[in-house]
Legacy VTK file of the C-alpha trace (Angstrom):
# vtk DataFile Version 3.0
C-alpha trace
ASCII
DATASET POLYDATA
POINTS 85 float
0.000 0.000 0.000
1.173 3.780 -0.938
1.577 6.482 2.337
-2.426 7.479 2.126
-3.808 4.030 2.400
-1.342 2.824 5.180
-2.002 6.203 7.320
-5.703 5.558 6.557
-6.082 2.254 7.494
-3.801 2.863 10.928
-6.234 5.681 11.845
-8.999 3.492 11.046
-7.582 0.486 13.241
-7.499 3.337 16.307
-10.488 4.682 15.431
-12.661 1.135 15.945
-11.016 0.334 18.532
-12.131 4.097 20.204
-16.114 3.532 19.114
-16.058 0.617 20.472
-14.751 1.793 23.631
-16.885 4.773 23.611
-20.016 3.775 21.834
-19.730 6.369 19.243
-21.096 4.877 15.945
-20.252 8.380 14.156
-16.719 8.981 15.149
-15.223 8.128 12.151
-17.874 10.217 9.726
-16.743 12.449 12.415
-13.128 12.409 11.430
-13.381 11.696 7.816
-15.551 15.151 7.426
-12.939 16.733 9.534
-9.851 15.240 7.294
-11.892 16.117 3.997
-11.166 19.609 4.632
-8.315 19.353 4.089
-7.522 16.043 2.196
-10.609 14.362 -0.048
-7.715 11.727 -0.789
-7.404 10.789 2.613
-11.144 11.224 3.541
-12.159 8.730 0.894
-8.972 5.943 1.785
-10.306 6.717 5.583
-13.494 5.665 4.817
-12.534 2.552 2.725
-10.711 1.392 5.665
-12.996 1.738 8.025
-15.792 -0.188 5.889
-13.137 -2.590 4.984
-12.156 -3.322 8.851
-15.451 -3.298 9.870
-16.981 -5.707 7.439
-14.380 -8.348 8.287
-15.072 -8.171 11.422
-18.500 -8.653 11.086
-18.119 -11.708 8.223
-15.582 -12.891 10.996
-18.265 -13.035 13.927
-20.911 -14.430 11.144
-18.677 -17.406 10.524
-17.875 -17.947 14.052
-21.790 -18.142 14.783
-22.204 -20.402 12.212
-19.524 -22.627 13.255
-20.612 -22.813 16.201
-23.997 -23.417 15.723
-22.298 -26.444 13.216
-20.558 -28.100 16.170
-23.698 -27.744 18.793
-26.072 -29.320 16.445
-23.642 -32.176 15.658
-23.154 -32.820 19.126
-27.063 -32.919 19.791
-26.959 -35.760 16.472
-24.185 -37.590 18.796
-26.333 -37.596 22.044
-29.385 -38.124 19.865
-27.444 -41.335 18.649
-26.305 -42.429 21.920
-29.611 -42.166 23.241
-31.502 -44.301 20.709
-28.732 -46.698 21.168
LINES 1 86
85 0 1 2 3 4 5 6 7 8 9 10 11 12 13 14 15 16 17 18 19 20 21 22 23 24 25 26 27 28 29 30 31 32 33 34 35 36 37 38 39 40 41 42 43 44 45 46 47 48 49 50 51 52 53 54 55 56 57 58 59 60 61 62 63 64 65 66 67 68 69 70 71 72 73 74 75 76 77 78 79 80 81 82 83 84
């Protein structure tokens, strides 16, 4: 990645990690208005970052529900089996 997208996505790292600690949901429209002032460039590779980062980790908890809704209902079939047994 160039300068812009490697700043961007650092500040975007910090930045989730602050609105979750927080509970602001519009920090980082916050910031990104406040860096477009001076920097659309930056604004927009901001903003990619953050919806980048913050899709992943919601694909990431998705999966990890789903897998573990995968091993709980094949250990019901296993005590199912062992109790027809």
């Amino acid at each position: 990645m160039g300068i812009t997208e490697d700043l961007a996505d650092a500040l975007a790292v910090d930045v989730i990690k602050a609105m979750d600690v927080i509970g602001d949901e519009e920090l980082a429209n916050e910031l990104a208005t406040m860096m477009g002032a001076t920097s659309q460039t930056a604004e927009e590779a901001f903003l990619t970052a953050v919806r980048v980062r913050r899709a992943n980790i919601k694909a990431r908890a998705f999966l990890l529900a789903k897998l573990q809704k995968f091993k709980a209902d094949q250990e019901a079939t296993k005590t199912a089996t062992k109790a027809d047994e």
